[in-house]
C-alpha positions, 0 to 999 in steps of 0.5 A: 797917615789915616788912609795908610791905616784904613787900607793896610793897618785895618784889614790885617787886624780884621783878617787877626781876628777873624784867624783867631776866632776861627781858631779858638772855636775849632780847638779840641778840648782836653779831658782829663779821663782818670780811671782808678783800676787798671783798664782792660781792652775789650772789643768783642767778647764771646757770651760765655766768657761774661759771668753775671753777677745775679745768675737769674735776671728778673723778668718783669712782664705787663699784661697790657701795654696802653697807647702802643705803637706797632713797629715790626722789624724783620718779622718781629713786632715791637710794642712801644710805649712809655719811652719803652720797646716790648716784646709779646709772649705767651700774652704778656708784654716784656721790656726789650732793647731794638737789635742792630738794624732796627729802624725808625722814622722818629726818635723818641723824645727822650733821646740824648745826643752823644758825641764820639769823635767827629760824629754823634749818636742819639741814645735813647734808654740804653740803645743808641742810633744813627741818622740813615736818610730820613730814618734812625737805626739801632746800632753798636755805639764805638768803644770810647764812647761816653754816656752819664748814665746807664738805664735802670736795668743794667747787668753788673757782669764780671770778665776776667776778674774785671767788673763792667757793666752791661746793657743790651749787649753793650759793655761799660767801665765805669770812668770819671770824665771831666770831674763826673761820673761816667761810662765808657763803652768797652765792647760788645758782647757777642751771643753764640 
């Protein structure tokens, strides 16, 4: 009875087990996404059908930008430094986002790693990137995509009669997720 066990009765438990485990580490969880106001698609949506809620965004310029790295991108120098890019004109410094295409070697050390679907971004103060070979590069993130928070400097913008919020282009609706506050990306605004 016990070598009956040994080669018949154990194996089967052991593959059980295995099964289960196996199982149990690749089910999807589900979330509960609740949204109190009505949802508006949007994917791509033309600059001039975006209303800001402040008119004049303000500019905020420095006159130095210590320990800067020079990072140039299809002619265009970026400046960074403090976990953040900047632009030179007329001989100051201006707080900008990289545009789509925009490669690194490293990600800064404020990244966070954000999951959409099967793969994941790494956001770093609004702008995200992906992995392409041994450099990271600027792009779109996908609409669903989840984040926490939004950078300090975020635009509240108005479509059709609907509030979002924008950062670099990209379109958020505020969402709770998994009992949190969060942002969904809606879309991309595109500049004539």
């Amino acid at each position: 009875m016990k070598s009956l066990i040994k080669i018949y009765v154990l194996p089967v438990a052991f593959l059980l087990a295995l099964t289960t485990q196996v199982s149990a580490q690749t089910t999807k969880r589900t979330v509960a996404k609740t949204n109190t106001k009505k949802s508006v698609t949007i994917k791509r949506i033309p600059s001039n059908k975006v209303t800001y809620k402040t008119q004049k965004k303000k500019v905020v310029s420095v006159r130095n930008v210590p320990n800067k790295t020079v990072v140039n991108h299809k002619g265009q120098n970026y400046y960074y430094a403090n976990n953040k890019y900047y632009t030179q004109s007329r001989g100051r410094y201006i707080v900008i986002a990289p545009k789509v295409g925009f490669r690194i070697k490293t990600l800064p050390a404020n990244y966070k790693r954000v999951q959409f679907n099967n793969g994941f971004y790494f956001n770093v103060n609004g702008t995200f990137y992906t992995q392409t070979n041994n450099e990271y590069e600027v792009v779109d993130p996908e609409v669903g995509t989840i984040v926490y928070e939004l950078p300090e400097d975020y635009e509240k913008v108005v479509i059709n009669g609907e509030t979002f919020y924008e950062y670099a282009n990209i379109l958020y609706e505020k969402v709770q997720y998994d009992g949190t506050r969060a942002y969904e990306v809606v879309g991309i605004i595109e500049m004539n």
